[in-house]
Every structure is written in structure tokens, then in C-alpha cells.
C-alpha positions as CSV (number, residue, x, y, z in Angstrom):
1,X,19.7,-58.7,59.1
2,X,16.3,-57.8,57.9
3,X,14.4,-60.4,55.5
4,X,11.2,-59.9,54.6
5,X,10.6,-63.4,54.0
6,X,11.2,-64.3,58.3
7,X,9.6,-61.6,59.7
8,X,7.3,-58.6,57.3
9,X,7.5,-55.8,60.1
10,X,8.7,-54.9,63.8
11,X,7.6,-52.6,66.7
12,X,10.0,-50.4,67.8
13,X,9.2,-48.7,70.7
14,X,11.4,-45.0,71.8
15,X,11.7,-43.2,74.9
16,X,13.2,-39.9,75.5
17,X,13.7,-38.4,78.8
18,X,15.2,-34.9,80.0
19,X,17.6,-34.7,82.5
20,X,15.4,-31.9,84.7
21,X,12.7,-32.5,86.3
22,X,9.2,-31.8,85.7
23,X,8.4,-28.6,87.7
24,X,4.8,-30.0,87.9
25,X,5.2,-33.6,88.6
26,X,9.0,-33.6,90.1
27,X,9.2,-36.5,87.9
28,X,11.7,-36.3,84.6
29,X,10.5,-35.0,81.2
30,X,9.5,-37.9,79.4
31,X,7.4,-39.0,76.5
32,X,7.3,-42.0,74.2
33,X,6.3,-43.3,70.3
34,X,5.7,-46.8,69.0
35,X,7.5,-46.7,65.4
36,X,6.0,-49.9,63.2
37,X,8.9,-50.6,60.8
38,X,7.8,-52.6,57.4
39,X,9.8,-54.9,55.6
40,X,10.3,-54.2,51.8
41,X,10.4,-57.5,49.8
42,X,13.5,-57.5,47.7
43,X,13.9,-60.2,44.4
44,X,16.7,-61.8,45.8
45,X,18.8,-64.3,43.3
46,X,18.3,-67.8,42.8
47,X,20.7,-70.4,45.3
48,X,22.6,-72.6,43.5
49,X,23.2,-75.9,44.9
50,X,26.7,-76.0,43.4
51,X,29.1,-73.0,43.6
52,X,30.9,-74.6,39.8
53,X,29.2,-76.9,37.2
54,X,31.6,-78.3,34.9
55,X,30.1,-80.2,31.6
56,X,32.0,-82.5,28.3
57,X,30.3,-82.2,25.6
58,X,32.1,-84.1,22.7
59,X,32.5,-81.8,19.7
60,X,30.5,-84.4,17.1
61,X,27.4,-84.4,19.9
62,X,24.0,-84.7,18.0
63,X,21.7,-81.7,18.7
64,X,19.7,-80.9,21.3
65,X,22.1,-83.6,23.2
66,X,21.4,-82.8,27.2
67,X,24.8,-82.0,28.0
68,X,23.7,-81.2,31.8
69,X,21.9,-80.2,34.8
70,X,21.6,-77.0,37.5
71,X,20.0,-76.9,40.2
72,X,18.5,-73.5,42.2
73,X,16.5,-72.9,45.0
74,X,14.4,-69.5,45.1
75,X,14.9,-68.0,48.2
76,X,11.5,-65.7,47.5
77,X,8.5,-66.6,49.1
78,X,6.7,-65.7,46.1
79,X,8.9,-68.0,44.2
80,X,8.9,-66.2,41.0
81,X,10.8,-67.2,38.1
């Protein structure tokens, strides 16, 4: 799979060649291109280091009690938020 944060573009290159030969050459027909294919950077979600959190949180808790934690890992290189 493509990910832009392995590996931002590729070189392809694509060779086409006809059957008959050349009546010049006596070689085959052939040509070729290099294609440069560049990697769009897509936000991906954060990565959860947990698939479930389950939390208590007794029903005569004070407020702003800290009932909890989650952890994620952005998988951006830019790391936004």
C-alpha cells in the first residue's frame, strides 16, 4: 500500500513494443516513458493504544474528578492535532 509517510513518490518506468519489426532497423517497434508518481498526504486517524477503555466513576464524584486516561499515537508525520 501507498503511504506518504514511508516513501513521498516512485519512478515507474513503461515499455511498449510492437510485435513487427522495424522495417528500418529489423529491430521491434519500441519506445519508453519514465512516469514519477507522487504520494498525496492523507490526515489519517489517531492510533489508540487500547481497542476499549472502560472507566467507574461513582455517581457522588466531586467535579472535575479525573475519571481516566487515553492514549493515541498520530500516525502523521506532521503530527497534527
Amino acid at each position: 500500500p501507498l503511504d506518504f509517510e514511508s516513501k513521498k513518490s516512485y519512478n515507474l518506468t513503461v515499455v511498449a513494443t510492437n510485435i513487427r519489426a522495424d522495417s528500418i532497423t529489423g529491430g521491434p517497434y519500441m519506445d519508453q516513458a519514465t512516469v514519477k508518481i507522487i504520494i498525496e498526504d492523507a490526515d489519517e486517524p489517531p492510533v489508540f493504544t487500547k481497542s476499549t477503555y472502560l472507566f467507574d466513576v461513582h455517581e457522588n464524584a466531586a467535579i472535575n474528578t479525573v475519571i481516566g486516561a487515553v492514549a493515541a499515537r498520530d500516525q502523521d508525520a506532521s503530527h497534527s492535532q
